[in-house]
C-alpha distance (Angstrom), angle and dihedral (degrees) to the residues before:
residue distance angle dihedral
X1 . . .
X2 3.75 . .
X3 3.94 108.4 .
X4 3.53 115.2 -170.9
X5 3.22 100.6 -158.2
X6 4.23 91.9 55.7
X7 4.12 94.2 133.5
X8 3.88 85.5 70.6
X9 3.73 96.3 30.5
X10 3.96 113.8 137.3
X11 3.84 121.3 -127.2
X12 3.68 91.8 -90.8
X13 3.64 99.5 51.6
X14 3.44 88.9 43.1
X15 3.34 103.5 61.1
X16 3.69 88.6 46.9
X17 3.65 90.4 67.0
X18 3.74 86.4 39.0
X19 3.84 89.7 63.5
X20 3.89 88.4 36.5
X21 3.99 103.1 59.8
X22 4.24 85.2 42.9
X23 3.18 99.5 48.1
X24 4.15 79.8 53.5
X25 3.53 93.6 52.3
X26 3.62 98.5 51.4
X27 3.93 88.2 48.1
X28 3.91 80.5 54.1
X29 4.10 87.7 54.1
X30 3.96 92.3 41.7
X31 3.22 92.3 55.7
X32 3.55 102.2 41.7
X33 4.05 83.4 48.0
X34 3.62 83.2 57.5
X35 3.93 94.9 48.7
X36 4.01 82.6 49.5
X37 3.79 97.8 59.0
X38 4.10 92.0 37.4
X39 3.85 88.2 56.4
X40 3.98 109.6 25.7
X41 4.05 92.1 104.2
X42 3.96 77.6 79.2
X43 4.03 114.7 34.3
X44 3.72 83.6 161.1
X45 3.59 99.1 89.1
X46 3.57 128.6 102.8
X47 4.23 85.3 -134.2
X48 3.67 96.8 54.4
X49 4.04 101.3 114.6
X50 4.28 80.7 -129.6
X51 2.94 91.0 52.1
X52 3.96 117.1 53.2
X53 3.82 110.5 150.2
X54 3.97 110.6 -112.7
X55 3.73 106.4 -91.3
X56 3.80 132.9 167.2
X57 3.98 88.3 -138.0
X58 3.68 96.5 59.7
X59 3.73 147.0 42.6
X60 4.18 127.2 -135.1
X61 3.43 103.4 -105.3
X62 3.18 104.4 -121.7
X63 3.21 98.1 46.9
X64 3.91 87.5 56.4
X65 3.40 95.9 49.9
X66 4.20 94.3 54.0
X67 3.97 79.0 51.8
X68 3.20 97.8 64.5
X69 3.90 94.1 45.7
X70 3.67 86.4 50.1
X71 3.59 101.5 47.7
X72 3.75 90.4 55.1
X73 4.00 89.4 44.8
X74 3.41 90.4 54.5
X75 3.97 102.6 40.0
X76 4.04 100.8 43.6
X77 3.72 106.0 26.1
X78 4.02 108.5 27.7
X79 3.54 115.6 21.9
X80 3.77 99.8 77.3
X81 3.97 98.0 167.1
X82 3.83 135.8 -53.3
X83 3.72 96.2 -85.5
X84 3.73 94.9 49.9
X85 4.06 132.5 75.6
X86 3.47 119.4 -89.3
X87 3.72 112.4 -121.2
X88 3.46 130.7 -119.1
X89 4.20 121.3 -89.4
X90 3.71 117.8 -123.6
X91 3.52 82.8 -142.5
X92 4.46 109.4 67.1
X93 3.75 101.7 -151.5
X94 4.08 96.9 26.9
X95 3.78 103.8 109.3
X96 4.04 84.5 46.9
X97 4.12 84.4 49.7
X98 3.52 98.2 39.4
X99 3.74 146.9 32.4
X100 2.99 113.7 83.9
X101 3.72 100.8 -141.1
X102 3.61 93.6 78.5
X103 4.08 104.6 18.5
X104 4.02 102.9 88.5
X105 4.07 119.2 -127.5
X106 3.55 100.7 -115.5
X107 3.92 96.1 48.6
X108 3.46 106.4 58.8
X109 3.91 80.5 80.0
X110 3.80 82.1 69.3
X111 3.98 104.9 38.9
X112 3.58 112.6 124.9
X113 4.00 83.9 -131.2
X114 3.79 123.5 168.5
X115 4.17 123.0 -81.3
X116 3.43 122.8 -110.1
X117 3.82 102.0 -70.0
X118 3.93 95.5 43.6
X119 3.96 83.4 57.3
X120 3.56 82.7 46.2
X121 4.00 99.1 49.3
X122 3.93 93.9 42.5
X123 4.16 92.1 52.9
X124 3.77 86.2 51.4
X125 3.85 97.6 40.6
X126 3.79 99.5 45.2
X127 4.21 90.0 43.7
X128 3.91 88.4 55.8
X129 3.66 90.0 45.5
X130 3.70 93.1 46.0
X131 3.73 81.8 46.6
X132 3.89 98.7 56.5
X133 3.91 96.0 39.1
X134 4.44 80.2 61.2
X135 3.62 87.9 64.7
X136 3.61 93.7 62.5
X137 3.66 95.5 50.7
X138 3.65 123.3 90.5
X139 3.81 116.7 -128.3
X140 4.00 100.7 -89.7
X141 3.98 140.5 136.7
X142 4.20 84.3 -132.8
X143 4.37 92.2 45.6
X144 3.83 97.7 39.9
X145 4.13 91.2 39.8
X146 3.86 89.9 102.8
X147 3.55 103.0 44.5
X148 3.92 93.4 48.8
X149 3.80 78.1 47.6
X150 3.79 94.0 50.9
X151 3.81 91.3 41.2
X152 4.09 91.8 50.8
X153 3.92 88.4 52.7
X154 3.77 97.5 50.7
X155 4.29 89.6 48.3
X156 4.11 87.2 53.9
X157 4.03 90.3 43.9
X158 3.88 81.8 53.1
X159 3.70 94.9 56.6
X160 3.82 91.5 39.1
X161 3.74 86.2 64.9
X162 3.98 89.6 54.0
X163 3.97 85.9 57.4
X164 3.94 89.1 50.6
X165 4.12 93.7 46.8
X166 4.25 77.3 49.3
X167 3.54 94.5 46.7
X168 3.39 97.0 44.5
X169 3.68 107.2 42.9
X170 3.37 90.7 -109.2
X171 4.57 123.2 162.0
X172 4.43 106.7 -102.6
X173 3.43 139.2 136.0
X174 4.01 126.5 -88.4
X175 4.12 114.4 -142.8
X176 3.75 93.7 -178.4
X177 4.04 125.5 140.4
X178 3.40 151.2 -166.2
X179 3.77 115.0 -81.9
X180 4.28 120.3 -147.0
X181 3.22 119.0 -107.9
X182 3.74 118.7 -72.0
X183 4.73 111.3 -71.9
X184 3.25 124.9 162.8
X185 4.02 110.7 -143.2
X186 3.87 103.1 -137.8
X187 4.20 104.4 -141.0
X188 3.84 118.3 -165.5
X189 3.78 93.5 -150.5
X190 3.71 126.2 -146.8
X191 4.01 131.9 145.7
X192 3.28 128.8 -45.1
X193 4.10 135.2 163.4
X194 4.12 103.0 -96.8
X195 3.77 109.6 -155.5
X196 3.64 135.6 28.1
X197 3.59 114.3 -54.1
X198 4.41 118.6 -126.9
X199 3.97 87.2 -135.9
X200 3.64 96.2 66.7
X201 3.85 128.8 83.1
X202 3.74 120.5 -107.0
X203 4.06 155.9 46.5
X204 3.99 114.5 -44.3
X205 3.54 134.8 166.5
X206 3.30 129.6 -111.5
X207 3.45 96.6 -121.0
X208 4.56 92.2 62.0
X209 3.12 89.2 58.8
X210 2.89 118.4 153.3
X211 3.32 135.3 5.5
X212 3.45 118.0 -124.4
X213 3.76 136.3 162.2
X214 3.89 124.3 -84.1
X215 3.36 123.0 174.2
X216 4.41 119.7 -154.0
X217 3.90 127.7 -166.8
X218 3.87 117.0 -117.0
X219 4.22 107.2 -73.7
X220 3.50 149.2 163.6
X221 3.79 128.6 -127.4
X222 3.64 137.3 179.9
X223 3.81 116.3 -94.7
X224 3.86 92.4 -133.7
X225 3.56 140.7 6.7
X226 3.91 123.9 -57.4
X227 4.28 101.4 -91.1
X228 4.06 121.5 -123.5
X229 4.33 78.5 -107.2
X230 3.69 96.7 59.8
X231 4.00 89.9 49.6
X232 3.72 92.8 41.7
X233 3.61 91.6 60.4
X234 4.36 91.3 47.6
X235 4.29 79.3 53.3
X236 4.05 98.6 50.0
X237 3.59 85.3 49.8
X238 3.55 92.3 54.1
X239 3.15 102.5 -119.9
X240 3.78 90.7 159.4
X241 3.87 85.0 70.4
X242 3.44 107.3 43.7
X243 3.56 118.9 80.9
X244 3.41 105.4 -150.5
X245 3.62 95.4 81.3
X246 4.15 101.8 50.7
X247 3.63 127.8 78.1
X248 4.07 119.8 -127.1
X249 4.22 81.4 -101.8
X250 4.02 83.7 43.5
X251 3.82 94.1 51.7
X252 3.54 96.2 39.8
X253 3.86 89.2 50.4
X254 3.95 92.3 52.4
X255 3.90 91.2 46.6
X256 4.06 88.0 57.7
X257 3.61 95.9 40.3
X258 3.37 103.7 38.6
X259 3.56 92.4 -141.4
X260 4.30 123.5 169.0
X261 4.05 92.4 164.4
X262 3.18 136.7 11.1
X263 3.95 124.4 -64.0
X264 3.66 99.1 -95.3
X265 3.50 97.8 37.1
X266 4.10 136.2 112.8
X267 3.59 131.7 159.6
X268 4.28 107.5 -146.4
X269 3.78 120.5 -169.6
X270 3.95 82.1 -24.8
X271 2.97 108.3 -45.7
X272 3.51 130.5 101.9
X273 3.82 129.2 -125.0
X274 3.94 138.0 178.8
X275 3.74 126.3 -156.8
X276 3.78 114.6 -117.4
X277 3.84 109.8 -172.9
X278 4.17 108.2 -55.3
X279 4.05 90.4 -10.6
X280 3.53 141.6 72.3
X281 3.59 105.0 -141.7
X282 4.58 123.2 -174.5
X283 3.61 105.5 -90.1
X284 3.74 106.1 -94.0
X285 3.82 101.4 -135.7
X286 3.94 93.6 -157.8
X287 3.79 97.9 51.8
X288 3.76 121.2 90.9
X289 4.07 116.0 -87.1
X290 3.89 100.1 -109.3
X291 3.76 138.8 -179.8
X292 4.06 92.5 50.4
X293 3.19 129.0 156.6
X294 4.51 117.7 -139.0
X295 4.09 81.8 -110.9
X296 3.55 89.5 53.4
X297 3.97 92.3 48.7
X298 3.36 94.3 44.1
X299 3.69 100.9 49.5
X300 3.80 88.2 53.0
X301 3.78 100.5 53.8
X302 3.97 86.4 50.2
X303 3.84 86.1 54.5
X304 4.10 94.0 48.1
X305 3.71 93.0 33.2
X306 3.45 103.5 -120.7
X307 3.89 122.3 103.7
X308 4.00 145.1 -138.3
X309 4.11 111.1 -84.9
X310 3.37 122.1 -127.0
X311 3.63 127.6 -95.9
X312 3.92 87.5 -111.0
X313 3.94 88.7 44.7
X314 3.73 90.2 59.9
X315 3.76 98.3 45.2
X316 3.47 84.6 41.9
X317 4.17 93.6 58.4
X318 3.98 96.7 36.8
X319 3.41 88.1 55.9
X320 3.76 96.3 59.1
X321 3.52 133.8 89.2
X322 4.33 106.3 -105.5
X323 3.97 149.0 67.2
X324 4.10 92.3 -39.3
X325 3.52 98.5 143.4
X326 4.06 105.7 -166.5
X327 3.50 140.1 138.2
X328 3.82 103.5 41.8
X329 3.45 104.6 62.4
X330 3.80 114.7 53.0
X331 4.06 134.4 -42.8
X332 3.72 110.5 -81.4
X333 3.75 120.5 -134.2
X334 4.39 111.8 -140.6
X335 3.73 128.7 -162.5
X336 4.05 95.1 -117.3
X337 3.72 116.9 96.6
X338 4.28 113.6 -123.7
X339 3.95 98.3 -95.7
X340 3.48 122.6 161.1
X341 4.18 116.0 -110.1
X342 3.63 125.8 -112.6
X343 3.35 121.0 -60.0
X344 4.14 86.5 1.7
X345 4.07 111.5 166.9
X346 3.76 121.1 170.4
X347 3.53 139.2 -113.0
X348 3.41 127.3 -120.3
X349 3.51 96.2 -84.6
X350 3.98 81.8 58.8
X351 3.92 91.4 163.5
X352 4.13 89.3 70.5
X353 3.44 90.4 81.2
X354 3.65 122.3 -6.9
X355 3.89 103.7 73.4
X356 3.82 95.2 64.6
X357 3.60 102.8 55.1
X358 3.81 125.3 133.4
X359 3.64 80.4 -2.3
X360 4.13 100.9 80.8
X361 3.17 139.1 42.7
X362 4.16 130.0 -108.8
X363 3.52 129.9 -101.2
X364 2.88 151.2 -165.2
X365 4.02 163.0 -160.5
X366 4.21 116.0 -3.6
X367 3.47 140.6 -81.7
X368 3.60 127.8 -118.8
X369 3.87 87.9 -101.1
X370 3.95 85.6 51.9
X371 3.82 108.3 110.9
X372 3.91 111.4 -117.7
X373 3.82 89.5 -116.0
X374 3.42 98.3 54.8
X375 3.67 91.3 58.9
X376 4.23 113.4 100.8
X377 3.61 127.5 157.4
X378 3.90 87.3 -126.7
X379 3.87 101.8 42.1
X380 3.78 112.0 124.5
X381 3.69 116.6 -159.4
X382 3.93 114.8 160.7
X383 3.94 146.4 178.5
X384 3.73 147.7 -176.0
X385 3.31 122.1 -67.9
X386 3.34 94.6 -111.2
X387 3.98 102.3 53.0
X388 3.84 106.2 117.4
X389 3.95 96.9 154.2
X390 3.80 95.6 73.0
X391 3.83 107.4 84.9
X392 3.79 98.1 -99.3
X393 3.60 144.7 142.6
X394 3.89 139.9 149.6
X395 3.62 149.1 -131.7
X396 3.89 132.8 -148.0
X397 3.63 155.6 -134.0
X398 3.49 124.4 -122.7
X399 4.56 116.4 -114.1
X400 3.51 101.1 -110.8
């Protein structure tokens, strides 16, 4: 069940998709179970779903999965305000396990967390609870706020699992397609309110708020993302070895990574290939260049001329009436820096958003691994710079 319209969703429909996204994430753990009996004769390997190498990009998966359960335990069902008690877990050691606030990267390889069907018992136990504590509610924005919140965070752990199957090598499914041909949309700019506004109904994250007014000079963008065709033609040009086309950050980035194409790229016998999950698959030169890092994106609008938009330029396209294909394709790197709005404050989970200003980068849209209801014209989600396992991309502007 993938509403779009979830930020306004009533309790019932709510707890529809509730049910929905964990009924997906124990499928996720089932299956990965599965994967874990199949392959256990040889717990050695760097694909065994026990055994995921300790990387900064990616979680342990079970450790992931009792996050999610947690965060929802702790956001609809015990957290009932910062002046009162929190309640109990139904799980003893789970805060210690955990939340992520105070549980360190690099150790939850060494949590003594619960096997398979623990992880299993504490998804279904805190989604029931979460469940019952809905009933009690009444049917407002303010009542509902954390489980559209807790809802939100499961659907982005989901598609952080599709960057770990990526990253890993790992057997999915690829929902890619053919882009048009390349059209800029010319934009006459003006004002407009940025952000979501306090007057209107629904969910919205800390880090939209609020709306405020912006104003952007006349421009052209492209209509969809730049193709794996366009950025082909930046690489056989070596543009990964001429230094015209990379920032200081850009070059310093290609001197530690060692990087002449992007990540997932190789060129065999002539011809070029990307990996997509377990495969490697001909480069498809009508589907959107993915798996970029902001250098990367940069460098190549430099080389063609054109440029990044804005953060406000993007918002400022999606939100108008046309051929702006966005959100189903890949994320789409901009040229702002994440900073919060005027006036921003956080909500109580203040570490959504807060701890990553000035520090990443904005983005924007949805991948195709981006649940339909997470998709908003206003979202915000951001990265470093130098992130090119999430499944993201970019379009541009033309220099005018």
């Amino acid at each position: 069940m993938d509403i779009p319209n979830i930020r306004t969703a009533d309790k019932t429909l709510l707890a529809e998709a509730m049910q929905e996204a964990r009924n997906n994430s124990i499928h996720l753990l089932d299956d990965l179970a599965g994967w874990n009996e199949r392959t256990k004769a040889d717990t050695t390997r760097a694909s065994h779903p026990l055994h995921v190498p300790c990387l900064d990009i990616i979680n342990p998966p079970l450790w992931e999965l009792g996050h999610v359960a947690w965060f929802t335990e702790y956001w609809c069902r015990r957290y009932q305000g910062e002046n009162s008690p929190l309640r109990a877990s139904l799980l003893k050691d789970a805060d210690r396990w955990y939340d992520s606030r105070n549980v360190a990267h690099d150790s939850r390889w060494q949590l003594d967390l619960p096997d398979w069907t623990g992880t299993r018992r504490y998804l279904e136990n805190t989604l029931a609870d979460a469940l019952d504590s809905l009933l009690e509610l009444p049917d407002t924005d303010a009542a509902l706020y954390f489980h559209r919140l807790a809802l939100l965070h499961e659907d982005m752990h989901d598609e952080a699992f599709r960057y770990t199957r990526q990253t890993l090598s790992w057997p999915s499914t690829d929902e890619l397609y053919a882009l048009p041909p390349l059209a800029d949309i010319e934009l006459a700019g003006g004002e407009f309110l940025m952000g979501s506004a306090p007057a209107k109904p629904g969910f919205v994250f800390d880090n939209e708020k609020w709306a405020h007014p912006r104003h952007v000079e006349r421009f052209a963008i492209s209509a969809s993302p730049t193709k794996n065709s366009e950025y082909l033609a930046f690489v056989e040009a070596d543009g990964y070895q001429d230094r015209r086309w990379w920032s200081d950050a850009g070059r310093a980035w290609l001197l530690a990574s060692g990087q002449t194409m992007p990540r997932y790229w190789r060129c065999e016998n002539g011809r070029w290939q990307q990996r997509r999950f377990a495969d490697w698959i001909e480069l498809a030169p009508d589907q959107a260049v993915i798996h970029l890092t902001a250098h990367e994106a940069d460098a190549w609008c430099r080389w063609a001329g054109r440029r990044l938009p804005s953060e406000s330029e993007w918002e400022f396209a999606a939100l108008q009436a046309g051929p702006f294909d966005w959100g189903s394709q890949v994320w789409e790197w901009t040229a702002s820096a994440f900073a919060p709005y005027p006036g921003f404050s956080p909500d109580p989970y203040a570490e959504y958003a807060a701890p990553f200003f000035h520090s990443h980068r904005s983005v924007r849209g949805g991948s195709f691994a981006t649940r339909e209801r997470m998709r908003n014209p206003r979202y915000r989600n951001y990265y470093e710079a130098h992130r090119d396992d999430i499944f993201i991309g970019f379009r541009s502007c033309r220099n005018d």
